[in-house]
C-alpha positions in Angstrom: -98.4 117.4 -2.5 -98.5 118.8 -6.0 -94.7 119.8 -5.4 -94.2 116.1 -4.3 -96.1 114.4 -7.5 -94.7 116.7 -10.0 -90.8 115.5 -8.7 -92.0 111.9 -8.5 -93.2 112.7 -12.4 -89.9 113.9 -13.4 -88.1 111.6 -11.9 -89.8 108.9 -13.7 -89.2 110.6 -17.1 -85.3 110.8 -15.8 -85.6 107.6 -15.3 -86.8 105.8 -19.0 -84.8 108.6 -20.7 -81.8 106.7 -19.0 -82.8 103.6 -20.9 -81.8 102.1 -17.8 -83.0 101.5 -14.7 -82.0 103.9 -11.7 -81.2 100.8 -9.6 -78.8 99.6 -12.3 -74.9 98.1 -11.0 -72.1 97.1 -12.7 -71.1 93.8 -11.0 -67.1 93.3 -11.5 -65.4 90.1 -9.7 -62.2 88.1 -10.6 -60.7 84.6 -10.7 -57.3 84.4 -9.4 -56.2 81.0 -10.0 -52.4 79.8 -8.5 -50.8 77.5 -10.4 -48.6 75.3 -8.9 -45.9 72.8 -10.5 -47.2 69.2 -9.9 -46.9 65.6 -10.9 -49.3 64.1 -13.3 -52.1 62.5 -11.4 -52.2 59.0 -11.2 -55.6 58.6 -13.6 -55.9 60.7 -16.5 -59.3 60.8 -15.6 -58.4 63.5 -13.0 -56.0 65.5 -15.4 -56.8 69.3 -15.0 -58.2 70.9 -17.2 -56.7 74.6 -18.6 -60.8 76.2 -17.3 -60.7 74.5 -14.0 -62.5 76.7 -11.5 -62.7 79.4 -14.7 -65.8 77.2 -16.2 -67.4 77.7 -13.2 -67.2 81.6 -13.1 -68.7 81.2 -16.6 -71.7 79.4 -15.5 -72.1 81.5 -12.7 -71.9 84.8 -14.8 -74.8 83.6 -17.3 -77.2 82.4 -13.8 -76.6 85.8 -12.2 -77.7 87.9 -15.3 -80.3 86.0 -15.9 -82.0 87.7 -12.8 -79.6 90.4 -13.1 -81.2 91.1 -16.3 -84.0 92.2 -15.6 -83.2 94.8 -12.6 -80.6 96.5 -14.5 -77.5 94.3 -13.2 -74.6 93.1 -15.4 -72.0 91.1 -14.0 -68.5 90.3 -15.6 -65.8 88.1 -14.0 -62.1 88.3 -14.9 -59.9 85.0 -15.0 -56.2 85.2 -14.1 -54.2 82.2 -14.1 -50.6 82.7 -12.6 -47.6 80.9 -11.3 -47.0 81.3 -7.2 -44.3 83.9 -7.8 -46.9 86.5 -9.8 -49.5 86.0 -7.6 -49.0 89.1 -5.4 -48.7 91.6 -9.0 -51.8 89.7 -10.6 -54.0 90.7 -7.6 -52.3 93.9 -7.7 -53.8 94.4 -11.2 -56.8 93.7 -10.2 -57.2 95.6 -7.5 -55.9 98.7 -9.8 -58.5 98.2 -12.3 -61.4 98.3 -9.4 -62.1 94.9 -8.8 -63.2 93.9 -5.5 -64.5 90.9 -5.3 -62.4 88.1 -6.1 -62.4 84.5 -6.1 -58.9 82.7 -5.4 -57.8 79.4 -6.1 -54.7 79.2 -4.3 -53.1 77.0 -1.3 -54.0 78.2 2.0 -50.5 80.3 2.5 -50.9 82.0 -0.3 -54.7 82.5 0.7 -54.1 84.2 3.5 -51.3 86.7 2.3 -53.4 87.7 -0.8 -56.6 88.3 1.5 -54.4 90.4 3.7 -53.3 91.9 0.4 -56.7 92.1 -0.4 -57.9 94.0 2.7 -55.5 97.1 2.6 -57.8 97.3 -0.5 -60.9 96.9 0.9 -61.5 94.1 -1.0 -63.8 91.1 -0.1 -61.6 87.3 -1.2 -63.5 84.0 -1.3 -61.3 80.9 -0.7 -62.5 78.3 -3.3 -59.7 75.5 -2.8 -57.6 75.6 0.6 -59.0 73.5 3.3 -56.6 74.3 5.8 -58.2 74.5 9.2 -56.2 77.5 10.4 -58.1 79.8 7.9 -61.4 78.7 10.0 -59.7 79.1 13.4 -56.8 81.4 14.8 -55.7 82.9 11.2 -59.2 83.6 9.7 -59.7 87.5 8.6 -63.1 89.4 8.2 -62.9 89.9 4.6 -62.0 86.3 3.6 -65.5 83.6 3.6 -64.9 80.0 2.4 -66.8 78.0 -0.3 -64.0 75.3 0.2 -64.7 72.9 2.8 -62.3 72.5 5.5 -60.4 69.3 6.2 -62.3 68.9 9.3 -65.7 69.1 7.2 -64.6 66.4 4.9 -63.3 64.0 7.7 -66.5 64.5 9.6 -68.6 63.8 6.5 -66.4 60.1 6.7 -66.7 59.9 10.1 -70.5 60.3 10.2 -71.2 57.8 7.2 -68.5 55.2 9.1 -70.2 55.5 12.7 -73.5 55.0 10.8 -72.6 52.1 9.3 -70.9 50.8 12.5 -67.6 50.6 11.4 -66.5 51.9 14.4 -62.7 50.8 14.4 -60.4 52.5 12.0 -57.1 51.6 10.1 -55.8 55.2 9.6 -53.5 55.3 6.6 -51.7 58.5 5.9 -48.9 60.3 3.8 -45.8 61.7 4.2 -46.3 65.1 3.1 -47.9 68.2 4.9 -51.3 68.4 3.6 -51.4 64.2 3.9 -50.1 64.9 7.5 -53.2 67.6 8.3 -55.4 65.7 6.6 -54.6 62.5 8.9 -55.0 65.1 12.3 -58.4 66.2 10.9 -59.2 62.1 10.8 -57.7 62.0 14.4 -60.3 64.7 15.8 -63.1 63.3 14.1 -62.7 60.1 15.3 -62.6 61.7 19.1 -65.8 63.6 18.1 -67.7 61.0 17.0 -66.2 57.9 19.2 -64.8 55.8 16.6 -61.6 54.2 17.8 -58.3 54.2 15.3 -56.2 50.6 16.0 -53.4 51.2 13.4 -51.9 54.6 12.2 -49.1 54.2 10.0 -47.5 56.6 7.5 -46.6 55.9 4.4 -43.6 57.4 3.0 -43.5 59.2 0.1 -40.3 58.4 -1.6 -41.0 60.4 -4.9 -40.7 60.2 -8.3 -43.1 59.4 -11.1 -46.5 57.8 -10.6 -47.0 56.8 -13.8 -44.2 54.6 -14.3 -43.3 51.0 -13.4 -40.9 53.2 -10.7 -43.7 55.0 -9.0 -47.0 53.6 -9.5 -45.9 49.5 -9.9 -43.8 50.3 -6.6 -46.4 51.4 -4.2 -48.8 48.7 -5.3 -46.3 46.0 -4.5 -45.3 47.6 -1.1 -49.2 48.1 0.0 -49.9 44.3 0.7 -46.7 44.4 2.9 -46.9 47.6 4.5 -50.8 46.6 5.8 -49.9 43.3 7.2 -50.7 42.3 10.7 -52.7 45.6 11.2 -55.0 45.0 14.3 -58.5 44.2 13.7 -60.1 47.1 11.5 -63.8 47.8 10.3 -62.3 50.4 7.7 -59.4 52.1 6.5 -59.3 55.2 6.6 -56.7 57.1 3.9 -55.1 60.2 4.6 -53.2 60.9 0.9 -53.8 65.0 -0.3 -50.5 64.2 -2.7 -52.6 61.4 -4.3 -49.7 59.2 -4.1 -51.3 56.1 -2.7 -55.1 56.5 -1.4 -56.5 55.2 -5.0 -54.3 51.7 -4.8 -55.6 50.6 -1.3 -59.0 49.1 -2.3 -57.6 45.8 -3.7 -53.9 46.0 -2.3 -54.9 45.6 1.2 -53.8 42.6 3.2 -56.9 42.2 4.9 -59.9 43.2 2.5 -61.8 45.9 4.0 -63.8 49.3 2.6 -61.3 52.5 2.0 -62.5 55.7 2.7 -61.2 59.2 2.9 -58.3 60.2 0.2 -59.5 57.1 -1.8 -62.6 54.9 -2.3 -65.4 56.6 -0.9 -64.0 60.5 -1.2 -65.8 63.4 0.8 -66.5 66.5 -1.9 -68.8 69.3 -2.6 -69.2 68.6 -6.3 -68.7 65.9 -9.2 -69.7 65.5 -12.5 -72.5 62.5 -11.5 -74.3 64.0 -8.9 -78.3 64.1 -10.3 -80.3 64.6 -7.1 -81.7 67.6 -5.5 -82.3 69.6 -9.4 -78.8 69.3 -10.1 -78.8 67.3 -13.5 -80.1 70.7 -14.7 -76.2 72.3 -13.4 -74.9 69.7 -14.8 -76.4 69.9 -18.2 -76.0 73.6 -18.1 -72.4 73.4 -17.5 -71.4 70.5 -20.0 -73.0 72.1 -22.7 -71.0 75.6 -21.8 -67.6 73.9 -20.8 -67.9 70.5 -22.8 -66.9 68.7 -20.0 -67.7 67.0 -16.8 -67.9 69.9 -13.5 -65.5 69.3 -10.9 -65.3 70.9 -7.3 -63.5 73.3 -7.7 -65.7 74.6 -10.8 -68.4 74.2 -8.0 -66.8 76.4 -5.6 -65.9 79.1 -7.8 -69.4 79.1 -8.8 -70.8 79.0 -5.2 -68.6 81.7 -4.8 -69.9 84.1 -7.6 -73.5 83.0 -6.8 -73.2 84.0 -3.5 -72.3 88.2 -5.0 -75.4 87.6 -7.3 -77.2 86.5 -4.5 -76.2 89.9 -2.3 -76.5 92.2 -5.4 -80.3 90.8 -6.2 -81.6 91.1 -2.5 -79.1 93.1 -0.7 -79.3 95.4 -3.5 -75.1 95.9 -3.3 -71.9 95.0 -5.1 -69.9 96.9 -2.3 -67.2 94.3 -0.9 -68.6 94.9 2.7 -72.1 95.0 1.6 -71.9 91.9 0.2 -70.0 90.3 3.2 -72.2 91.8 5.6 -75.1 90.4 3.3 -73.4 86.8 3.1 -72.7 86.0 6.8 -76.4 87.3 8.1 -79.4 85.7 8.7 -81.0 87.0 5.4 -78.8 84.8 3.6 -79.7 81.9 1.8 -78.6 79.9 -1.5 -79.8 77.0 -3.1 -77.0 74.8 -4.1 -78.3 71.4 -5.7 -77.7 69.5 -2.3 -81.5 69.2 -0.9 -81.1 72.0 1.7 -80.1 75.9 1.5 -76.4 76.8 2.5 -75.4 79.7 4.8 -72.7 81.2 6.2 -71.3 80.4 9.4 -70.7 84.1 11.0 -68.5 83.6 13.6 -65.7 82.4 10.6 -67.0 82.7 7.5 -67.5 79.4 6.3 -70.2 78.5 4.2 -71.9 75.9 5.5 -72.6 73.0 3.1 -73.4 68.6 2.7 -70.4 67.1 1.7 -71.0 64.3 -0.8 -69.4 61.2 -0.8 -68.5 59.8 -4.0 -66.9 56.6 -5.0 -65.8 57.7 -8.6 -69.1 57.2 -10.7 -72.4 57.9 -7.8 -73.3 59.6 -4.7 -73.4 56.7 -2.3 -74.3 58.8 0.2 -74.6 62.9 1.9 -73.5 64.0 5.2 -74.7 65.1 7.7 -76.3 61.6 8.2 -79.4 61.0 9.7 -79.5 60.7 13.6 -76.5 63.3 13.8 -77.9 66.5 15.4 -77.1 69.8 16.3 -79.0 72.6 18.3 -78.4 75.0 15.6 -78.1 72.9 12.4 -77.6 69.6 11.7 -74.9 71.4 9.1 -72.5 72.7 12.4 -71.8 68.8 12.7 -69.8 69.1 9.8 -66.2 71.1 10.7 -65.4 73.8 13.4 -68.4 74.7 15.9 -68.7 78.3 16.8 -67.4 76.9 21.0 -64.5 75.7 18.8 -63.5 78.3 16.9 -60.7 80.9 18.1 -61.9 83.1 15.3 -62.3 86.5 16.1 -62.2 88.5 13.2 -65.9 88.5 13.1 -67.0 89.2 16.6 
């Protein structure tokens, strides 16, 4: 026992000699951000700005050493913006230099080769922008987990708020373009899952050019009235528009007066820069007075993302890329995200599990899952792939 104490003691002197505690870890993640050539939105309200998704790390860096502080844990975070063409030899830095945990804002084909990319690494990649459903389903991969909702989360956070209501019968509206088109089949499955019933679905074409001139933006407002005419009776429309070409015109273009929803008037998100309830003026104060601006989701997912490594490193006591996925996707798992109730991770795909808000440009009107819809799990399941659904098996 003596033996025993006297080791203990020495330790202990080891220890505070260190000027640092023996439980200390150096925390290093990264920020890959894509950037992709495209058109000027069609408010300047929604132009991007050159931190999107960066601001967010930055926020997220000062919350995690706050705690981090005082157990001996630092935490830096790496931003790389990069056109579609560097993408592969900016994660290939990274990588190089150690990193392992990385964040990527990227559209979901480039996701999933850079996670693949990723795993001959043994590197862990959250997905803070793609919402394509395949990522969830028969393409997912053990060392990618989701912040981004998928397309099937947002359309079921509509769906729920319109069965609620009782608009039951649906106008569905959608682009011309791929991510309009799998936004519209996400609509499609929702309305099966929840039994609303669509009457019209019509595309609208996409003829390009500007939307900010009297040649783009003029145009579609003077073909809307037209194209809506004689729709069969509709509680809603529903807009299908992830090219933002149209969706924000419909509210007063509409032959028949009715309430938008989807790609414009009442828009599913995880994050805006109004959202007050549940604590989360505090976020937002917090990150306006860092960033000088308003948050917007993707800031918010990039932050979820790095919150979710604090959250592993503080109680799972790891910044190892499996430790921390391991960590993320069990039961232990909890984080408290400014939306009333604590999200997880689903683990049979690695999606995090999350209320969608739905905003109409300046409040929360309203949070799904709505009342009344239940699940045996969690009323969150409601919301996107169910683990009978998923053809995921990278996690089994």
């Amino acid at each position: 026992m003596v033996i025993r104490f006297t080791s203990l003691l020495a330790a202990l002197g080891l220890l505070f000699c260190a000027g640092a505690p023996a439980w200390a870890i150096d925390v290093k993640a990264a920020v890959l951000r894509v950037d992709y050539p495209i058109l000027l939105p069609i408010s300047r309200y929604d132009l991007r700005p050159d931190d999107l998704g960066f601001a967010g790390a930055a926020l997220a860096d000062e919350d995690n050493g706050t705690t981090g502080g005082f157990l001996g844990h630092t935490y830096e975070t790496r931003t790389v913006a990069t056109e579609p063409e560097g993408a592969d030899a900016a994660l290939d830095a990274l990588l190089a230099d150690g990193i392992r945990l990385i964040v990527v804002m990227a559209k979901g084909e480039d996701v999933l080769r850079l996670t693949d990319r990723a795993a001959d690494a043994g590197a862990l990649v959250f997905n803070a922008t793609a919402p394509d459903e395949t990522l969830r389903d028969d393409q997912c991969r053990a060392n990618l987990l989701h912040t981004a909702p998928s397309n099937a989360m947002l359309a079921d956070a509509v769906a729920q708020f319109a069965v609620w209501k009782k608009w039951d019968e649906w106008f569905l509206i959608s682009g011309s373009n791929p991510e309009d088109i799998a936004i519209a089949e996400a609509y499609r499955k929702s309305a099966r899952k929840f039994g609303a019933t669509i009457t019209e679905d019509r595309s609208f074409e996409d003829t390009g050019g500007s939307r900010r001139t009297d040649s783009g933006h003029v145009l579609v407002q003077r073909q809307l009235p037209t194209f809506t005419q004689d729709a069969d009776d509709h509680d809603v429309v529903i807009a299908a528009d992830g090219s933002d070409y149209f969706a924000r015109y419909l509210s007063y273009h509409l032959w028949t007066p009715r309430p938008v929803m989807g790609s414009g008037g009442l828009i599913p998100t995880t994050f805006h820069g109004a959202h007050e309830a549940y604590g989360a003026t505090q976020y937002q104060t917090r990150f306006e007075k860092l960033t000088l601006r308003y948050a917007k989701p993707e800031d918010y997912n990039v932050w979820l993302a790095l919150r979710v490594v604090g959250e592993a490193v503080t109680r799972g006591n790891t910044a190892d890329p499996q430790g921390v996925r391991d960590y993320a996707i069990s039961d232990a798992f909890e984080l408290a995200a400014f939306k009333g109730t604590k999200v997880t991770f689903r683990d049979w795909n690695g999606q995090l599990r999350q209320p969608i808000l739905l905003y109409d440009g300046s409040i929360t009107v309203s949070v799904s899952p709505q009342e009344g819809f239940l699940h045996q799990s969690s009323p969150l399941d409601t919301l996107g792939l169910d683990r009978p659904e998923s053809r995921c098996t990278a996690f089994n």
